[in-house]
C-alpha positions in Angstrom: 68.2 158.4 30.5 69.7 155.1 29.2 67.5 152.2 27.3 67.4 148.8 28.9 69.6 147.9 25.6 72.1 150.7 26.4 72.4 149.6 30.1 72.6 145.8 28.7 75.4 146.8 26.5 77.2 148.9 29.2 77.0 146.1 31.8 78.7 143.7 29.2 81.1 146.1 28.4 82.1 146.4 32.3 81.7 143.0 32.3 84.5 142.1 29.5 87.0 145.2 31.0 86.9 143.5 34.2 87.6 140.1 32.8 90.4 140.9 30.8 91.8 143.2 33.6 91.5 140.3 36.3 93.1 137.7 33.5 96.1 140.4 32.6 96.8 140.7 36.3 97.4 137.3 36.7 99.1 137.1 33.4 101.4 139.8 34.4 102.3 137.9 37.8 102.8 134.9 36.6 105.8 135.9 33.9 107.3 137.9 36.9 109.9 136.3 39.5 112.0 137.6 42.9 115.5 137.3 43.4 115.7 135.1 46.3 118.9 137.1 47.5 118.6 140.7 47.0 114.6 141.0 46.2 114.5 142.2 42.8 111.6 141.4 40.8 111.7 141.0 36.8 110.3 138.5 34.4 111.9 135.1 35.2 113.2 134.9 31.8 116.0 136.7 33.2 117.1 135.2 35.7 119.1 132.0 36.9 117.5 128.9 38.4 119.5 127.3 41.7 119.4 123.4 40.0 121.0 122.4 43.8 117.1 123.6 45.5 115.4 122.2 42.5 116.9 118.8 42.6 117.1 118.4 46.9 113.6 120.6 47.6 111.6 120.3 44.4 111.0 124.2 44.2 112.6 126.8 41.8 115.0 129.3 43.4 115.5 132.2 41.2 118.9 134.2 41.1 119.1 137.6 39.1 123.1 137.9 38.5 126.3 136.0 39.2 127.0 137.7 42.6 123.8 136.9 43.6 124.1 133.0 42.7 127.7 132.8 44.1 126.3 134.1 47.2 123.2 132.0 47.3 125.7 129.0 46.6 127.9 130.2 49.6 125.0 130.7 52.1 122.7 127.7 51.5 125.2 125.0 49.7 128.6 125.4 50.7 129.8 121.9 51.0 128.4 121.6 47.0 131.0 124.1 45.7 
């Protein structure tokens, strides 16, 4: 049987595994991004940023690749390019 020291210790322990893990999560989701075009998800490092929806909407569209962005730019800004 446990001490009430030991159980104090292993709540705290719990207690710190479930912060970090609920802080990683987040931290994890936050440095990830979506293709707006074909759905791939990677860290948004990586990808390219539509400045046409940033400066008319105020909101970041994210791009992974050229053919992506030069169908992006066809589909939603045609008269731009």
């Amino acid at each position: 049987m446990l001490t009430t020291s030991q159980l104090a210790a292993l709540r705290e322990e719990i207690e710190q595994e479930t912060r970090w893990r609920d802080f990683s999560r987040h931290y994890i989701a936050y440095s990830l991004e979506c293709c707006e075009v074909c759905g791939l998800v990677k860290s948004f490092e990586g990808f390219l940023v539509c400045k046409v929806c940033r400066a008319n909407r105020g909101q970041d569209v994210y791009l992974c690749g050229t053919g992506c962005a030069r169908k992006h730019l066809d589909q939603e800004h045609p008269h731009y390019y």
